[in-house]
C-alpha positions in Angstrom: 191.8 -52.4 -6.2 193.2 -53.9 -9.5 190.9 -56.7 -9.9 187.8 -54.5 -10.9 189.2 -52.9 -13.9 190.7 -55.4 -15.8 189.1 -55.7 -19.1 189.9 -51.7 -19.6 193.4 -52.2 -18.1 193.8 -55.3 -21.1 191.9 -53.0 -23.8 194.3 -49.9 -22.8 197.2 -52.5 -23.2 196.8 -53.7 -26.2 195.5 -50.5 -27.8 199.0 -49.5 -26.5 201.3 -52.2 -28.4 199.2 -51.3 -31.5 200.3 -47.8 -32.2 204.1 -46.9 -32.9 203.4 -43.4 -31.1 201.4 -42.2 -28.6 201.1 -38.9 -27.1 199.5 -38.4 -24.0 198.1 -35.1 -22.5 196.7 -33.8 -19.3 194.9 -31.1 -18.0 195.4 -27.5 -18.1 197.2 -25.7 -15.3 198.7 -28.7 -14.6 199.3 -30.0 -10.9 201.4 -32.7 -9.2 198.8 -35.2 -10.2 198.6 -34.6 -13.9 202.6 -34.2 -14.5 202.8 -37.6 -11.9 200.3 -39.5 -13.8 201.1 -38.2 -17.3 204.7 -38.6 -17.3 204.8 -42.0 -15.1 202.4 -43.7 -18.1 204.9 -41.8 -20.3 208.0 -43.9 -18.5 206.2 -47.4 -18.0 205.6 -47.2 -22.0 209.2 -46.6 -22.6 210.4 -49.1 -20.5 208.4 -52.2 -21.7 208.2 -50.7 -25.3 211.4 -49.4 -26.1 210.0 -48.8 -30.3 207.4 -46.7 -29.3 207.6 -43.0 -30.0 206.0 -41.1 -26.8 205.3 -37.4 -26.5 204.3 -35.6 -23.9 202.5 -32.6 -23.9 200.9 -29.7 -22.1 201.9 -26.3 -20.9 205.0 -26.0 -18.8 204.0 -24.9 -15.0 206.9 -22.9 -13.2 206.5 -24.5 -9.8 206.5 -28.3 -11.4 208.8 -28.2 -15.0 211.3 -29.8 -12.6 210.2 -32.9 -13.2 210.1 -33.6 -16.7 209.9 -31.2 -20.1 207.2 -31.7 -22.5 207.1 -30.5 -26.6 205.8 -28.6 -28.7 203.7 -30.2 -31.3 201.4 -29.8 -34.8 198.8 -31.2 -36.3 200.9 -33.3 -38.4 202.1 -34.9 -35.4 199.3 -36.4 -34.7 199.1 -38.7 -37.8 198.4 -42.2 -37.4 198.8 -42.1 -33.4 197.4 -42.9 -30.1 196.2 -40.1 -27.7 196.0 -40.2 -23.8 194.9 -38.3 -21.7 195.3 -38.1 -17.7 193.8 -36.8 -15.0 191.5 -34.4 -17.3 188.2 -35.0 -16.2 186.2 -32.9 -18.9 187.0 -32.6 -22.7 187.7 -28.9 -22.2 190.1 -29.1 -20.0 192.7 -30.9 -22.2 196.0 -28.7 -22.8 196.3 -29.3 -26.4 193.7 -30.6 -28.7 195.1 -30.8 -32.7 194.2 -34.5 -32.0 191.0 -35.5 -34.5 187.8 -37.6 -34.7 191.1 -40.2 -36.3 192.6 -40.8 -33.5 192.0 -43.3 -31.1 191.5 -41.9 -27.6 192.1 -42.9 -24.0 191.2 -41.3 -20.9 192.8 -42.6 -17.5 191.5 -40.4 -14.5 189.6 -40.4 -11.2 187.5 -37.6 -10.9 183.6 -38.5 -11.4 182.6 -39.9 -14.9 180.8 -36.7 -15.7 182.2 -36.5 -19.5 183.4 -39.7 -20.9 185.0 -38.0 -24.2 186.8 -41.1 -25.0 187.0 -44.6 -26.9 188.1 -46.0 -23.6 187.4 -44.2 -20.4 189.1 -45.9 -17.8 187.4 -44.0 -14.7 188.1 -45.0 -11.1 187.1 -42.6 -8.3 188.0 -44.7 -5.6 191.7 -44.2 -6.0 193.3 -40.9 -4.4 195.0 -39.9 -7.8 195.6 -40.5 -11.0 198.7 -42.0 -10.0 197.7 -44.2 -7.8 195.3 -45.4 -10.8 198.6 -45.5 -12.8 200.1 -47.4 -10.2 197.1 -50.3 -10.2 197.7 -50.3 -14.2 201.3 -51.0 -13.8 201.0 -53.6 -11.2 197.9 -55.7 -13.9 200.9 -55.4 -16.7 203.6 -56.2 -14.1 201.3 -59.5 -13.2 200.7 -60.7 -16.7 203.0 -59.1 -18.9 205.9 -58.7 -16.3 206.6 -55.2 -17.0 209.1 -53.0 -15.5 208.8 -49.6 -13.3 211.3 -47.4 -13.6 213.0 -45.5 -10.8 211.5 -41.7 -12.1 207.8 -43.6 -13.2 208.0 -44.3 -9.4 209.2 -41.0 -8.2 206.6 -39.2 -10.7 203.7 -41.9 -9.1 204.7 -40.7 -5.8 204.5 -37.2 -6.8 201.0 -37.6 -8.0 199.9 -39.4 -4.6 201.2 -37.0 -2.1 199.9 -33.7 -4.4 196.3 -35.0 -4.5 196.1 -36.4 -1.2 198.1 -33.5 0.7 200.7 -35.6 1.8 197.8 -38.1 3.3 196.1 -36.0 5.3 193.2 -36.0 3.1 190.3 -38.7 3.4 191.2 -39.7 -0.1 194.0 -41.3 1.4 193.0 -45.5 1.0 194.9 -48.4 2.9 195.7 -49.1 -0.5 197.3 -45.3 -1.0 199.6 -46.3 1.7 200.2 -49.7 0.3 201.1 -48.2 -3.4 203.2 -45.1 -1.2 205.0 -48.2 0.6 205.9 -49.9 -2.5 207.1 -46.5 -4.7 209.9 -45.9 -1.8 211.1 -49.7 -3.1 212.7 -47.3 -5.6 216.1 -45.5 -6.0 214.9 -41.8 -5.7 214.7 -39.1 -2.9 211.8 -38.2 -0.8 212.8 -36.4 0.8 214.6 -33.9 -1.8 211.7 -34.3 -3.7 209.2 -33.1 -1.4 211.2 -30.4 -0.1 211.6 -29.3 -4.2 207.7 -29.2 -3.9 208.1 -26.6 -0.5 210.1 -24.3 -2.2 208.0 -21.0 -2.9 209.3 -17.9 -4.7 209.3 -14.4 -3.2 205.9 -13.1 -4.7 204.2 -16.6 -4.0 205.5 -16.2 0.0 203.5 -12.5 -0.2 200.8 -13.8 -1.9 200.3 -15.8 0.6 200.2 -13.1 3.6 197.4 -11.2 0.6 195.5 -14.5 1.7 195.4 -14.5 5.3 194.7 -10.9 5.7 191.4 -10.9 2.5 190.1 -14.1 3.3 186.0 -13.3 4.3 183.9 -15.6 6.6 180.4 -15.9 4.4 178.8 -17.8 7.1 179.3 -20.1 10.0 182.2 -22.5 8.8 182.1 -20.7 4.9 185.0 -18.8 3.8 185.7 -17.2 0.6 188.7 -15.4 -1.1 188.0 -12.8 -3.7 191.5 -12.4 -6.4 190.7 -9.5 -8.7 193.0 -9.4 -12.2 194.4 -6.5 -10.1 195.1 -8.4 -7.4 197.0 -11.0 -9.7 199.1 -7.9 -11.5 200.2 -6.7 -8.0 201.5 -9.7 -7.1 203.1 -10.9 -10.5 201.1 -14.0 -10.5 198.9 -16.9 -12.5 195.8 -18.0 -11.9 196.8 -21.6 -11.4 199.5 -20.4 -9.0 196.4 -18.8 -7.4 194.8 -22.7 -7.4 197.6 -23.8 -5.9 197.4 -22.4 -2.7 193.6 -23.0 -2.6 194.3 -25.3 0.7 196.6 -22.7 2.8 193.4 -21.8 5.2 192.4 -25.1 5.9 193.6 -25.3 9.3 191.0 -22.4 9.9 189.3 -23.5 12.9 185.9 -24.1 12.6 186.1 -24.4 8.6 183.7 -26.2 6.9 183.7 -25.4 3.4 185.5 -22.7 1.2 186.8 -21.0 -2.3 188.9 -19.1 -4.1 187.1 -17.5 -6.8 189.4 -16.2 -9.6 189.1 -13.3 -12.4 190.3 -14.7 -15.1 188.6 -11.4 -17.6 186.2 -13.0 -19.5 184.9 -15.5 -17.0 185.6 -16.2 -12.9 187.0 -19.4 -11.9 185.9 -21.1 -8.5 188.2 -23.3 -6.6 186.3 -25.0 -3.9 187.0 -27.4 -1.2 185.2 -29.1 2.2 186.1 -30.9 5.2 182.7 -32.7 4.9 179.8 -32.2 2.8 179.7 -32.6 -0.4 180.3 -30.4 -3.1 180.6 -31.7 -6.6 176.7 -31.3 -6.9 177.1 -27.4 -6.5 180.2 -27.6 -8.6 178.1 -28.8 -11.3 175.4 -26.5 -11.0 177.9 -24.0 -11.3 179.7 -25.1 -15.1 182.2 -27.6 -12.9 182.5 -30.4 -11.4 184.6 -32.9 -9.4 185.2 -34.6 -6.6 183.0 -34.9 -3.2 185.3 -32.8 -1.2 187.2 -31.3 -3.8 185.7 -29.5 -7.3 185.6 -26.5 -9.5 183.0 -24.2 -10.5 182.6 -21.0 -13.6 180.7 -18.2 -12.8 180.1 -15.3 -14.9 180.3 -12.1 -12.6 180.7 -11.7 -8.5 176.9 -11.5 -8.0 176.4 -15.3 -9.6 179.3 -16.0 -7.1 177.0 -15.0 -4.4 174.4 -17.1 -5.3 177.6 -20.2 -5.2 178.2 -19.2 -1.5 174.6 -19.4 -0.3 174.1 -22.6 -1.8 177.9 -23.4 0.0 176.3 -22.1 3.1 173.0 -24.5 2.9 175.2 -27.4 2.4 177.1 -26.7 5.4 173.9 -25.4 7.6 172.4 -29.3 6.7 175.4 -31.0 7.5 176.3 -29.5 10.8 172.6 -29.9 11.6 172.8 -33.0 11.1 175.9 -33.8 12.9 174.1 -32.2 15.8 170.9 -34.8 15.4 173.3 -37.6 15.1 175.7 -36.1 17.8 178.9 -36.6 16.3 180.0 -32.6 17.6 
């Protein structure tokens, strides 16, 4: 998995030990991935180049500031530095952009190579995470550079892996996700801890969750949907990337296909969807989004458009269980 990227992992590297300071960002409403991948590259940096100034930066999330604190930062701060990004698949969805056309830009992810906003654009969507992608860029500068991983880059890797793979039960879980997973526990922190810190859910989250169970609609055969209203949201004291976050709780549904969460958000409604088989990037990006097979996001403008999303959803899934049916794997 390392082999195929080299000439961007060497370009990345030596961009790297040009620049005095780098800052490196990640998406908005951040998720295990994008604080594991941001602040791992953040931690391998300052290990093997301990003059560098590195800054991290991005929103805090409530569920995930556990892990490490960011800054706030200016315009001026971005004077004569490097600027990475990770696990931000589209330009827009930086958190933070006082960076300029001056600076010299990176961007590490693994979601398809839909915007390549970058100077370098090191894009690998074979990996389960970011992190993972991290990992295989550590282990190139471990193998020619011998550079050190620190204890939290390794705990923060780890993070990444089991948030985007749901604790590898996902089919983006690789033999080489379990080989990287196998290597990180090599390292002096606690799973265990740390994964139960991931559990833990406040009050309103834990009733949020029953709003779920009990609103969730069945479109179609194997389509569900979730409708949260800014009302909704106010009732429960809640963000729309807490919202996000729970996008997964019905998959267990039986007979579940495909479904979404869409999200009022005022000006705009955000759509959160997810499949146990056919692929939905394409509607994703029909819809303002984009992604990954299995996994994207979508913008439409009012609940009408979002009917138009769920009957192209239910098409999708009408042709794939047809299919399964011709091919008779029921």
């Amino acid at each position: 998995m390392v082999e195929k990227n080299i000439e961007l992992y060497e370009k990345i590297f030596q961009k790297i030990r040009q620049y005095k300071k780098i800052i490196i960002h990640r998406h908005e409403r951040p998720d295990p991935d994008a604080y594991g991948s941001q602040g791992a590259l953040a931690e391998i940096i300052r290990k093997n180049f301990e003059d560098k100034e590195v800054i991290l930066v991005g929103k805090k999330s409530p569920s995930l500031s556990f892990l490490f604190d960011t800054v706030e930062v200016d315009s001026s701060d971005y004077k004569g530095a490097l600027v990475i990004t990770t696990d931000t698949a589209n330009f827009d969805r930086i958190d933070g952009k006082l960076f300029t056309k001056e600076n010299y830009l990176i961007k590490i992810d693994h979601h398809p190579p839909i915007d390549n906003y970058a100077n370098i654009n090191l894009v690998d969507i074979e990996v389960s995470s970011c992190s993972e992608l991290i990992y295989n860029f550590y282990t190139y500068l471990k193998d020619k550079y011998n550079f050190k991983l620190t204890d939290k880059a390794a705990e923060l890797i780890y993070v990444g892996i089991v948030g985007d793979t749901g604790r590898f039960l996902f089919p983006n879980t690789s033999a080489n996700t379990l080989k990287v997973a196998a290597e990180l526990l090599n390292y002096d922190f606690n799973m265990a801890q740390l994964l139960n810190r991931l559990d833990i859910s406040s009050e309103k989250m834990m009733r949020f969750r029953s709003f779920i169970f009990k609103n969730y609609n069945v479109y179609h055969d194997g389509v569900v949907y979730l409708k949260i209203t800014k009302a909704d949201m106010e009732e429960y004291q809640i963000e729309p990337g807490e919202v996000s976050s729970e996008v997964n709780l019905i998959r267990s549904l039986e007979g579940l296909v495909a479904w979404c969460f869409a999200i009022d958000e005022g000006n705009k409604i955000r759509v959160r969807l997810r499949s146990k088989g056919p692929s939905i990037n394409q509607i994703a990006e029909k819809y303002n989004g984009g992604g990954h097979r299995l996994a994207s996001g979508a913008t439409v403008k009012n609940w009408d458009e979002l009917d138009d999303l769920l009957d192209d959803l239910a098409r999708v899934v009408f042709e794939f269980n047809k299919n399964k049916e011709i091919l008779g794997t029921e």
